[in-house]
C-alpha positions as CSV (number, residue, x, y, z in Angstrom):
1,X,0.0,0.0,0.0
2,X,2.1,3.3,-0.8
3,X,1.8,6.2,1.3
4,X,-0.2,8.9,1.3
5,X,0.6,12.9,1.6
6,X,-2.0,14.7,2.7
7,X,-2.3,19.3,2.7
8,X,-4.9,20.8,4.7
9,X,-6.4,19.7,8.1
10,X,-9.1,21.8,8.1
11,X,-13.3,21.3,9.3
12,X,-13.2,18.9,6.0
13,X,-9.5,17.7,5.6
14,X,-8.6,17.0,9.3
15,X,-11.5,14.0,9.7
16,X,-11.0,12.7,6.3
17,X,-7.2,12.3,7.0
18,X,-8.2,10.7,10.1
19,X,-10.1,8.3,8.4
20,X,-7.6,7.3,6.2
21,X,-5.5,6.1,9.1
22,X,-8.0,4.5,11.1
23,X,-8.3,2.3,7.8
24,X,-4.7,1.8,7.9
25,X,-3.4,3.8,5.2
26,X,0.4,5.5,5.8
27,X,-0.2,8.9,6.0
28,X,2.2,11.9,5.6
29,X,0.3,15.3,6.5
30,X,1.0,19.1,6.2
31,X,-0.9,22.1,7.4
32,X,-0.1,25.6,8.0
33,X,-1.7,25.2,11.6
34,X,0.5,23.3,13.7
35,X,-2.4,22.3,15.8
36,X,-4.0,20.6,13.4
37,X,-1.0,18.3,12.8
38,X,-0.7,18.0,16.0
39,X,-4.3,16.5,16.3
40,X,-3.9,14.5,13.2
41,X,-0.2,13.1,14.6
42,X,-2.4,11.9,18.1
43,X,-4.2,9.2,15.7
44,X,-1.3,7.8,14.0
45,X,-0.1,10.3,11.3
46,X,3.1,11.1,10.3
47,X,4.1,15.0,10.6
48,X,5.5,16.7,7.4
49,X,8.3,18.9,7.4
50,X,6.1,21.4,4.8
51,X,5.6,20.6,1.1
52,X,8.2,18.9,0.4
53,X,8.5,16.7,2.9
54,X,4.5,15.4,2.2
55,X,5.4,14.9,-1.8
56,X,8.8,12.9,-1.1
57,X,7.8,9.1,-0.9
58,X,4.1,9.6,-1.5
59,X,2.3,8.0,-4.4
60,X,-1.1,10.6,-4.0
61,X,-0.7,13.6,-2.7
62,X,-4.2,14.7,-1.2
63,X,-4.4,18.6,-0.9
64,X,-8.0,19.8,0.8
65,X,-7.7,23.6,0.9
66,X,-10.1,26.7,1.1
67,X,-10.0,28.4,-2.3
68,X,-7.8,28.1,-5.9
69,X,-5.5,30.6,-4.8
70,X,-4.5,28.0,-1.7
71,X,-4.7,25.3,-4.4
72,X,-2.8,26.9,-7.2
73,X,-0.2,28.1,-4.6
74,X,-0.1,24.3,-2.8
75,X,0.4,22.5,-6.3
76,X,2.0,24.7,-8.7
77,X,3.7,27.6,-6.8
78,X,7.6,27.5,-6.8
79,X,7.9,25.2,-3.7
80,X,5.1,23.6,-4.4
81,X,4.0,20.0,-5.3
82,X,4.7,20.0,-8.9
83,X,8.5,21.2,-7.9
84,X,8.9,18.2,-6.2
85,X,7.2,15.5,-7.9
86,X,8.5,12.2,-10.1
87,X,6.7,11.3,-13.1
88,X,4.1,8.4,-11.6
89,X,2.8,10.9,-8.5
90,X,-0.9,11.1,-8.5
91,X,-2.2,14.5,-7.3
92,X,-6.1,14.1,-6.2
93,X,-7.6,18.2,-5.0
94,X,-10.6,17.7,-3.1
95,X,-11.5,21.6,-3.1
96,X,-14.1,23.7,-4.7
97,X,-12.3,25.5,-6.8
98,X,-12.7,26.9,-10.5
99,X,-12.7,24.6,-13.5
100,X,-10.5,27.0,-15.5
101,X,-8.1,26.3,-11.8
102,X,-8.4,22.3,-12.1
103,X,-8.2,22.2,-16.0
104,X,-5.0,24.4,-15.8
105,X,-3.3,22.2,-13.0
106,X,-4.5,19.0,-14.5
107,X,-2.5,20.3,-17.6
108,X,0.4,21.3,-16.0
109,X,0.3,17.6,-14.7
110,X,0.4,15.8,-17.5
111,X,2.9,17.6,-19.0
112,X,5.2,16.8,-16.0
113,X,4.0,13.0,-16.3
114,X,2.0,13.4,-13.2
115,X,-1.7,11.8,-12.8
116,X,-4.4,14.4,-11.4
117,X,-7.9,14.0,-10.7
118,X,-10.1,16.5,-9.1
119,X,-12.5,14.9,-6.4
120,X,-14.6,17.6,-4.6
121,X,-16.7,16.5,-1.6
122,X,-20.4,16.4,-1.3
123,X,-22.8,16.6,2.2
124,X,-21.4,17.9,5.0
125,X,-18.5,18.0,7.9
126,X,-20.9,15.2,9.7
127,X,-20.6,13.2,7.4
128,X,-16.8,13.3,6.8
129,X,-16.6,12.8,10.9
130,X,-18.2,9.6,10.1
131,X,-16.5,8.7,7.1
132,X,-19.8,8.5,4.9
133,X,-18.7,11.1,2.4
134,X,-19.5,11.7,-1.1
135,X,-17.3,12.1,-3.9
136,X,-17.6,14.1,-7.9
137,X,-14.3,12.4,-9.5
138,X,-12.9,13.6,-12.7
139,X,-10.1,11.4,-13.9
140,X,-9.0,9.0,-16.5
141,X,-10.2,5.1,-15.9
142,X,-7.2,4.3,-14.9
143,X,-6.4,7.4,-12.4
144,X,-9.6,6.6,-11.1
145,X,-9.0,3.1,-10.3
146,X,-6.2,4.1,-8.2
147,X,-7.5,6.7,-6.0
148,X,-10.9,4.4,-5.3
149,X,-9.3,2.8,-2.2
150,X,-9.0,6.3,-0.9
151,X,-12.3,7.3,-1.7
152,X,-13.6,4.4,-0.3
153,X,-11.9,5.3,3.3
154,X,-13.1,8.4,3.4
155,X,-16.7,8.1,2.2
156,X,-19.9,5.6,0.6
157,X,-20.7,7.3,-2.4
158,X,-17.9,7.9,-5.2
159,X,-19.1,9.1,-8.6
160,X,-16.8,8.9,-11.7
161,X,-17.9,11.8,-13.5
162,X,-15.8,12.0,-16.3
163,X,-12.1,13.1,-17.4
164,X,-10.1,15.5,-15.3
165,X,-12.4,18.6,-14.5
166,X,-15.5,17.1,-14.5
167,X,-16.0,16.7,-10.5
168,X,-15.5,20.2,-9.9
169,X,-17.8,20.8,-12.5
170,X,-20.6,18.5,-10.8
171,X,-20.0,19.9,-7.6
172,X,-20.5,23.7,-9.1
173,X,-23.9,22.2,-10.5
174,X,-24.7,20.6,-7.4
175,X,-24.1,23.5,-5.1
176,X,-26.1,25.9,-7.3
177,X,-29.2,22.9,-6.5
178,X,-28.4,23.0,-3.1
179,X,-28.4,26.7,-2.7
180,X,-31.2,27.2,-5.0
181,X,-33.4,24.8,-2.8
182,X,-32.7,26.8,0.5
183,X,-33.6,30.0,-0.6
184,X,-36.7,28.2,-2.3
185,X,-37.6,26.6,1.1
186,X,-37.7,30.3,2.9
187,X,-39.5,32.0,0.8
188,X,-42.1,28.7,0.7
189,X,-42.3,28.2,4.8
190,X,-42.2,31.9,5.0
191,X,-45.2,32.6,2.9
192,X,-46.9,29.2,5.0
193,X,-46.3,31.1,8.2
194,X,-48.3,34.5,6.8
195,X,-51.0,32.3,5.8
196,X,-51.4,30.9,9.0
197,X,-50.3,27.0,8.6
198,X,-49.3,25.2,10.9
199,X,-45.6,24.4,10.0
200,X,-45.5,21.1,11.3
201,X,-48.3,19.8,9.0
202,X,-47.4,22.0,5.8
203,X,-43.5,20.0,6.3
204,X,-45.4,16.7,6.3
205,X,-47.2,17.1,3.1
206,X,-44.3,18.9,1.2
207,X,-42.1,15.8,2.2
208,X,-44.6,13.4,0.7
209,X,-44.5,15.1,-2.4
210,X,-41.9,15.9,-5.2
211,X,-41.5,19.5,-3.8
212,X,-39.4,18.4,-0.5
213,X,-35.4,18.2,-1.1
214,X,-32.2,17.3,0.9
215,X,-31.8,20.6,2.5
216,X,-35.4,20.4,3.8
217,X,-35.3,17.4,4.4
218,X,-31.3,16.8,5.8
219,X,-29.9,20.4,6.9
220,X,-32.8,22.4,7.7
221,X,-34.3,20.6,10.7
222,X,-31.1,21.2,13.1
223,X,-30.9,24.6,12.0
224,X,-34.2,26.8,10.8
225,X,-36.6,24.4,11.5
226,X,-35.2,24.3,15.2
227,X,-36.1,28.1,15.6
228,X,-32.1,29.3,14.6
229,X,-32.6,31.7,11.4
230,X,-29.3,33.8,12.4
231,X,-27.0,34.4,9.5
232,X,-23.6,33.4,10.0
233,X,-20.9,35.0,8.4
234,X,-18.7,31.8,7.8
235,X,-22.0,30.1,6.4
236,X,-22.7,33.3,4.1
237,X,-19.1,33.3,2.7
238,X,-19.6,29.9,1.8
239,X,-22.7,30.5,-0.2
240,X,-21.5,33.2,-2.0
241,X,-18.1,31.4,-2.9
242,X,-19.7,28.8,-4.9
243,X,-22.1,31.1,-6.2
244,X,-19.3,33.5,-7.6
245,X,-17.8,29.9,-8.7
246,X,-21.1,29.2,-10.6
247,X,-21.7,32.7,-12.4
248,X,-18.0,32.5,-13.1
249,X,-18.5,29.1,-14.6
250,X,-21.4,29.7,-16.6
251,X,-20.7,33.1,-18.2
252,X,-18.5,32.4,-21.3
253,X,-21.3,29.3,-21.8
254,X,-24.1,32.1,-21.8
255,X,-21.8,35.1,-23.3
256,X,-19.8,34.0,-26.3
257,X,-17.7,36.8,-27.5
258,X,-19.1,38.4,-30.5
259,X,-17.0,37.4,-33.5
260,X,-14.4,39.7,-35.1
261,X,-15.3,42.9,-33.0
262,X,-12.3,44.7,-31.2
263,X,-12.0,44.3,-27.5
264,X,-11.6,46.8,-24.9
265,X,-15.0,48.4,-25.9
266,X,-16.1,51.2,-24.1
267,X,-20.2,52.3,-25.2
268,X,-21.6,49.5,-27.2
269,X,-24.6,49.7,-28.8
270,X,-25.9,47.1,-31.4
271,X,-29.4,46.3,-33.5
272,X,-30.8,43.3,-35.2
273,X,-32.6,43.9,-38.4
274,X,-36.3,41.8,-37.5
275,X,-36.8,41.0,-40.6
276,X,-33.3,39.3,-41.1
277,X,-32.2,38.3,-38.0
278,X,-28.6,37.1,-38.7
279,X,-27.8,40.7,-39.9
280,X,-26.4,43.2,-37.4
281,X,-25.1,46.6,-36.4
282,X,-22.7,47.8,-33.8
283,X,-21.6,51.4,-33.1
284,X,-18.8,51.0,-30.5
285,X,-16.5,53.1,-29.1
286,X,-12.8,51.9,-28.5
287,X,-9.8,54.1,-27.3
288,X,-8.9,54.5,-31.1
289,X,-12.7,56.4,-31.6
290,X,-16.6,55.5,-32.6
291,X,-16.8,53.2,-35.3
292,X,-19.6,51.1,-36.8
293,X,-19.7,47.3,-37.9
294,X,-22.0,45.2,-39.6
295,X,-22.4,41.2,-39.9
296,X,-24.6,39.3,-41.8
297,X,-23.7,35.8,-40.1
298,X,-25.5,36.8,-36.5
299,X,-21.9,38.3,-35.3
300,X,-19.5,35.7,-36.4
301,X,-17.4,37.6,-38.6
302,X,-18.1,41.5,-38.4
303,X,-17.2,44.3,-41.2
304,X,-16.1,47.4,-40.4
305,X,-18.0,50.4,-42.1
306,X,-16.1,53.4,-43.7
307,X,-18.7,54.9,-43.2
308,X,-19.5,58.7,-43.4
309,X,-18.4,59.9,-39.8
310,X,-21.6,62.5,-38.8
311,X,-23.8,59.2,-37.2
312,X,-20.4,57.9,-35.0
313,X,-21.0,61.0,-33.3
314,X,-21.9,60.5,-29.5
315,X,-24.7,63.0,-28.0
316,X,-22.6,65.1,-26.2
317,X,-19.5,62.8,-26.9
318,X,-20.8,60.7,-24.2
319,X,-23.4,57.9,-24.9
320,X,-23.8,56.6,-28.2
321,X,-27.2,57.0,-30.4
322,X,-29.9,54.5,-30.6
323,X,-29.7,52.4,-33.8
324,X,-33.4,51.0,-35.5
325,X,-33.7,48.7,-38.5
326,X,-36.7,49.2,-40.2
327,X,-38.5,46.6,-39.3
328,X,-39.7,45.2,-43.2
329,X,-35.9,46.2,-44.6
330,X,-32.9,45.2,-43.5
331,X,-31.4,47.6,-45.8
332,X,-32.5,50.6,-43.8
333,X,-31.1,51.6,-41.0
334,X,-32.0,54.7,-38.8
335,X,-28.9,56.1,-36.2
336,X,-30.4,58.9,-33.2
337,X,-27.2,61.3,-32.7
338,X,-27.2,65.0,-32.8
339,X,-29.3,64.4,-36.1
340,X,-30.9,61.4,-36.2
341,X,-29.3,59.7,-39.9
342,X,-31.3,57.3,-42.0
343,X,-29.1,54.6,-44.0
344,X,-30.9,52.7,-47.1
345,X,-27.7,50.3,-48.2
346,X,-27.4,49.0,-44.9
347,X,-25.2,51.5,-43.4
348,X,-22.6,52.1,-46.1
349,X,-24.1,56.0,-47.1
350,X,-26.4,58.6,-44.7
351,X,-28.3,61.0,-45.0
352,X,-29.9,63.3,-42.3
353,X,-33.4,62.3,-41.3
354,X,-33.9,64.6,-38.8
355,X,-32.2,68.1,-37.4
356,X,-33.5,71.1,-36.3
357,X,-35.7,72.1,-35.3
358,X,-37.3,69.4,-33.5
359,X,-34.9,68.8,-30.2
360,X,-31.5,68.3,-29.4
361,X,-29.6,65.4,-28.8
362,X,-31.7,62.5,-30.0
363,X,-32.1,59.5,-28.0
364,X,-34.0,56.7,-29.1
365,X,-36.0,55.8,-32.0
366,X,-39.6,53.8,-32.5
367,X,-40.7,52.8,-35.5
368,X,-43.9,50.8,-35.8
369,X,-43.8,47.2,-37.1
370,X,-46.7,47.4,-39.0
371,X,-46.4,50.6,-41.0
372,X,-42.8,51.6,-41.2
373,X,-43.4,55.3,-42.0
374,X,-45.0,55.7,-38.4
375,X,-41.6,56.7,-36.5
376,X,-40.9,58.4,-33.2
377,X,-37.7,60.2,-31.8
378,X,-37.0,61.7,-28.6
379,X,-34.7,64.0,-28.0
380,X,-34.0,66.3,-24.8
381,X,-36.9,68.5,-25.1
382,X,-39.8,65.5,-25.8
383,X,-41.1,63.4,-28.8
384,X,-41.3,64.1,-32.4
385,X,-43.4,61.8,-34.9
386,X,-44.0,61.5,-38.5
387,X,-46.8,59.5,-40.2
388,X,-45.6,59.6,-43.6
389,X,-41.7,58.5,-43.6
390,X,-40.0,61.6,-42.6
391,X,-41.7,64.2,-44.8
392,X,-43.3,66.1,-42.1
393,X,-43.2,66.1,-38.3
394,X,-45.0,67.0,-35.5
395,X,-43.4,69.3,-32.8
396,X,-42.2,67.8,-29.6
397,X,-44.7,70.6,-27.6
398,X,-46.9,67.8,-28.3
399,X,-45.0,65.6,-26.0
400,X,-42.5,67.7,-23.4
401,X,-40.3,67.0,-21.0
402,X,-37.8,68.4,-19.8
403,X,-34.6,66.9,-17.9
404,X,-34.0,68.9,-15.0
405,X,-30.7,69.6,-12.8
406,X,-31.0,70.2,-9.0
407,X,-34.2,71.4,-8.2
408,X,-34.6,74.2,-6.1
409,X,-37.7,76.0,-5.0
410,X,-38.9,79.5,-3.8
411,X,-41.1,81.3,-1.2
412,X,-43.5,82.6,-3.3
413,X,-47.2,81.6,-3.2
414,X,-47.9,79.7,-5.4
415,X,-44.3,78.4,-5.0
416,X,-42.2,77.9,-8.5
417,X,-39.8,75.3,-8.3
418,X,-36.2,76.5,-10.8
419,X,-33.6,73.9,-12.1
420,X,-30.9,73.9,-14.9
421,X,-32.3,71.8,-18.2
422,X,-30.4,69.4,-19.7
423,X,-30.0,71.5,-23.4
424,X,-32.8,73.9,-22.7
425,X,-31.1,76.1,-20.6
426,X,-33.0,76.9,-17.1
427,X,-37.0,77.3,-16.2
428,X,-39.0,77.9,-13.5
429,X,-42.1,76.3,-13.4
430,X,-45.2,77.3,-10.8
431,X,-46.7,75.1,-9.0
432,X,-50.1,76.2,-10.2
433,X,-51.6,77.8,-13.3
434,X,-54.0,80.6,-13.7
435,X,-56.2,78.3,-16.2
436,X,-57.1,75.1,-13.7
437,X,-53.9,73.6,-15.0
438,X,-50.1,73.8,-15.1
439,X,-49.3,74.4,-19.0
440,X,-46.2,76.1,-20.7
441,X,-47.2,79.4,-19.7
442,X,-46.7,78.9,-16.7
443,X,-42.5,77.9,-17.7
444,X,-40.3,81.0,-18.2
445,X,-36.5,80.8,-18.4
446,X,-34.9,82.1,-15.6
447,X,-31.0,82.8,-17.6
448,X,-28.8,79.8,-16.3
449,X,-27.4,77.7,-18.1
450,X,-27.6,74.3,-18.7
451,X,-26.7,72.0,-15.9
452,X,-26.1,74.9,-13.5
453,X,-28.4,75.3,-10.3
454,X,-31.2,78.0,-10.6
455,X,-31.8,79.2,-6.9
456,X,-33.7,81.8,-5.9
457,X,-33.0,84.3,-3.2
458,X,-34.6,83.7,-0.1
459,X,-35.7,87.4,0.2
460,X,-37.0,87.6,-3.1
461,X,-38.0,85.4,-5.2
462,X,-38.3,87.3,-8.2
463,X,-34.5,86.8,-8.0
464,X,-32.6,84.0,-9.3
465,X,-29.3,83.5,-9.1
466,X,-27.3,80.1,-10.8
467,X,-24.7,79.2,-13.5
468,X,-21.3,80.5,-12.9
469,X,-22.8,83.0,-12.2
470,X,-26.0,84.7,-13.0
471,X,-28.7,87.0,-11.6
472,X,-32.3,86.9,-13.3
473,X,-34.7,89.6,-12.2
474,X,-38.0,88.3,-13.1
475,X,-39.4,92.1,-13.1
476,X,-37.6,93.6,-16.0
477,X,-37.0,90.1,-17.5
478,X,-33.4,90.9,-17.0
479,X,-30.1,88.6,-16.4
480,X,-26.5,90.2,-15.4
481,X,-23.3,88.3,-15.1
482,X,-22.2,88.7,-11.7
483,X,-19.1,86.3,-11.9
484,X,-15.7,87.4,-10.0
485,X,-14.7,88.3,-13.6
486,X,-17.2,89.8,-16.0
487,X,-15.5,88.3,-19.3
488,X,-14.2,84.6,-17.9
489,X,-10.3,84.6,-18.6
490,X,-8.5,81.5,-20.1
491,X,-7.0,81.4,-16.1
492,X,-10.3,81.4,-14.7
493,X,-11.5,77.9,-14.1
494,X,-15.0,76.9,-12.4
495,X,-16.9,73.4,-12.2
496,X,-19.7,73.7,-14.6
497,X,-22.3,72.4,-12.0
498,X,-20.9,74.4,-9.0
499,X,-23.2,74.7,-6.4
500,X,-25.0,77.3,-5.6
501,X,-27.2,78.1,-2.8
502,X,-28.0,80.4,-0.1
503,X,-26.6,80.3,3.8
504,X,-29.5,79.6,6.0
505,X,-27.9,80.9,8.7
506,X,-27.3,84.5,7.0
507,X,-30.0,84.1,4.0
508,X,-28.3,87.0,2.4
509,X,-24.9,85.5,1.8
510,X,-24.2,82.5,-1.0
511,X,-20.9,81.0,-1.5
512,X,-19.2,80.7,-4.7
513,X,-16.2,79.4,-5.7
514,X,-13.6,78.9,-8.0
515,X,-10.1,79.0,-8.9
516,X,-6.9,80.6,-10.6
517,X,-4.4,78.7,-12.8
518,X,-1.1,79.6,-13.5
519,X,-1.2,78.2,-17.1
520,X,2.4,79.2,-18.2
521,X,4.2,77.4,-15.4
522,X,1.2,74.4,-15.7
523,X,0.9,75.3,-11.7
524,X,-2.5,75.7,-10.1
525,X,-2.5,78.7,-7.2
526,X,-5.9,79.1,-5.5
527,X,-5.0,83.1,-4.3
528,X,-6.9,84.9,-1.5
529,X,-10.0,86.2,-4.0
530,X,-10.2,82.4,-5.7
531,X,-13.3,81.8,-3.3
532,X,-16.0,84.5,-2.8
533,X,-19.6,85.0,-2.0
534,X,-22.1,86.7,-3.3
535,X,-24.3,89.3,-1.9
536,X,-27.8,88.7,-2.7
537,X,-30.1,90.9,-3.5
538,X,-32.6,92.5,-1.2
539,X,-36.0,93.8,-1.8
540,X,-34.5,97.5,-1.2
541,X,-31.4,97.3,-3.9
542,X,-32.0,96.1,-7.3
543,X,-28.6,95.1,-8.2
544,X,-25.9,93.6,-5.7
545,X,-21.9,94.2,-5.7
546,X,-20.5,91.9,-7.9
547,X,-18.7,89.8,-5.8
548,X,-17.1,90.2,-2.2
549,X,-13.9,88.4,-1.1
550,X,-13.8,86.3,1.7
């Protein structure tokens, strides 16, 4: 019988070692807590003098260890087990690991002439105390063969699952079950409890049926069922472990990359044509610029267009525009950018569809499946539609809105509430209307720009100040630059949404700031008069000092 090596005496590790020499295999063993060799040395092991010392004479080396990083460190690090092996060493990991961790050490393995299955352990710590175990093996028939007698110490249920890999697979598939079926089981006894079962009863008629499972059945009557529903931390990082295991697993089964476009992709956007589904369009934006491909094959191969540039342009050269195949042809194509472009060859020549008027900044385009010269755009400002392929419009008054920055509101009755508007400038709107509703008339630019906060002065709210910075008297319909500078110098530099507000403490005072650059020397200074406040305006003096330092 040849020896055994065995790495990490943990909750799992330490009784299955144990078992092993209770069943009278020799037994080498190796943890980084000395205790635990200590405890495994009080039933017959034999102490290792590290890594090295388990791998030298052992024909499996058994490594039991919290995460890939331990394993991966344990087996292939430089001091590891695969520096110290002879061709004809068997390496068995009985961790939950990643595939892509086990396929790359079983690799490694065979290229040194070592033998290396991956057997992962099913139920619990129990179990292994007792030696009833079960075990997802991936290995060749032959590697198989030759760890059995081990398994067999250890547990009474050992699955051959396939070649090297496939028993961490099967215990990723099996842990998503298990975990699946507990968070199944509280939501189901929860819901029993609000509806006034009596648990005891509702438990023997789910386990009668199909709908009961191990955890219900196994797990949960020690535990939940026995009144203790408290979370524990090590029991929550082993639940997310395997499920970060799982989604890791499963994505590049789910997410296949998409054919010949360029990586590092920073604001895709992409469109299938309805009524030819394999055909595709991508505008994405890479470090190199916005560019736009096209693939007939459902995105195995992809073309790049030379295209004309205008529809690569990003609204606001942020996000990129919303692309539409008509839904009959797949030869036209609509982009929503700054103008929304219309393509009828399938993206190789443009021409604009929609400007200005109409909206700014087009967002997303609707065009209805049944007759294809029904169309809607929005942009910043609201909807536009056309009934007759483009030829006319209506305007987006039709359908407003507005995208509004930091609302503020004032004192006046009925109150007004003010904010910047995303490409629209600033408004503020009352809160009621003179005609039984709130309608346009009732929105009046208050002379901020976009983005910037519109705030009214506490003392008078036919004042708003905002920007960088302004001061709208609603009286004479007048706005006055009241910035530290009047004409903003190339030095000058101010955040374009800088707050602005008022001090509740002194309602009259609202701080501003910004700063100075030194742009010759590329230095920044921030001098005394970089950060100010304004004086707002009272009631009794229509226009304030510009600004005052601090």
């Amino acid at each position: 019988m040849e020896r055994i090596g065995f790495v990490g005496l943990g909750r799992m590790g330490r009784p299955m070692a144990s078992n092993l020499v209770r069943k009278g295999f020799q037994l080498a063993a190796y943890d980084i807590n000395p205790a635990a060799i200590r405890a495994l040395e009080a039933v017959g092991a034999q102490p290792a003098n590290g890594v090295p010392g388990v791998v030298e004479g052992s024909g499996v080396i058994v490594t039991m260890l919290p995460s890939g990083v331990e394993v991966e460190a344990i087996v292939a690090g430089p001091d590891g087990i695969f520096a110290h092996a002879q061709p004809g060493q068997l390496v068995m990991d009985m961790s939950t690991i990643e595939p892509r961790t086990t396929d790359r050490l079983a690799a490694e393995a065979a290229n040194r002439g070592l033998a290396f299955v991956d057997a992962p352990v099913g139920r619990l710590a129990s179990h292994a105390d007792r030696g009833e175990s079960l075990f997802m093996v991936g290995g060749t028939e032959a590697d198989f063969s030759r760890v059995l007698p081990l398994l067999q110490a250890m547990g009474t249920t050992i699955h051959h699952c396939g070649p090297a890999g496939s028993g961490t697979r099967t215990k990723l598939v099996n842990n998503l079950l298990a975990i699946a079926s507990c968070q199944l089981n509280a939501e189901a006894l929860a819901l029993s409890q609000r509806l006034g079962l009596d648990l005891a009863k509702t438990l023997e008629v789910v386990h009668g049926t199909t709908a009961t499972n191990g955890q219900l059945k196994l797990n949960w009557p020690g535990k939940v069922l026995a009144g203790d529903t408290a979370p524990a931390l090590l029991a929550a990082n082993r639940i997310l472990r395997p499920v970060l295991l799982v989604a890791e697993t499963a994505e590049p089964l789910i997410f296949t990359p998409v054919g010949t476009l360029p990586t590092m992709l920073i604001v895709p956007r992409a469109a299938v044509a309805p009524s030819r589904p394999q055909r595709l369009m991508a505008a994405v934006h890479t470090p190199q610029g916005t560019q736009f491909y096209q693939t007939d094959n459902g995105g195995e191969v992809w073309t790049l267009l030379k295209t004309d540039e205008r529809p690569t342009q990003r609204i606001a050269m942020g996000d990129l525009g919303d692309i539409q195949y008509d839904p009959k042809n797949a030869d036209i194509v609509y982009v929503a950018s700054i103008v929304t472009w219309k393509s009828t060859d399938n993206g190789k020549t443009w021409t604009g569809f929609r400007g200005a008027p109409g909206g700014d900044d087009y967002q997303q385009i609707w065009i209805n499946p049944s007759n294809t010269d029904i169309i809607a755009i929005s942009s910043d400002q609201g909807a536009i539609i056309t009934v007759n392929g483009g030829q006319s419009f209506s305007s987006w008054y039709n359908q407003p809105t507005a995208q509004m920055y930091h609302a503020t509101a004032d004192n006046a009755f009925p109150y007004r509430v003010c904010g910047g508007q995303q490409e629209s400038g600033s408004a503020c709107v009352s809160s009621r209307g003179n005609d039984g509703m709130i309608t346009f008339r009732e929105w009046h630019p208050v002379g901020v720009e976009e983005y910037g906060y519109a705030v009214p002065d506490p003392l008078n709210a036919d004042i708003i100040y905002g920007g960088k910075i302004t001061r709208y008297d609603r009286r004479i319909a007048q706005v006055q630059n009241i910035a530290p500078t009047p004409v903003r110098p190339a030095d000058f530099r101010t955040l374009r949404t800088a707050p602005v507000g008022f001090s509740t403490v002194t309602p009259g005072v609202s701080p501003y700031s910004g700063k100075i650059v030194d742009v010759a020397p590329s230095v920044m200074s921030v001098p005394p008069c970089s950060t100010n406040c304004c004086n707002a305006a009272r009631p009794s003096r229509p226009m304030p000092p510009r600004m005052s330092s601090v």
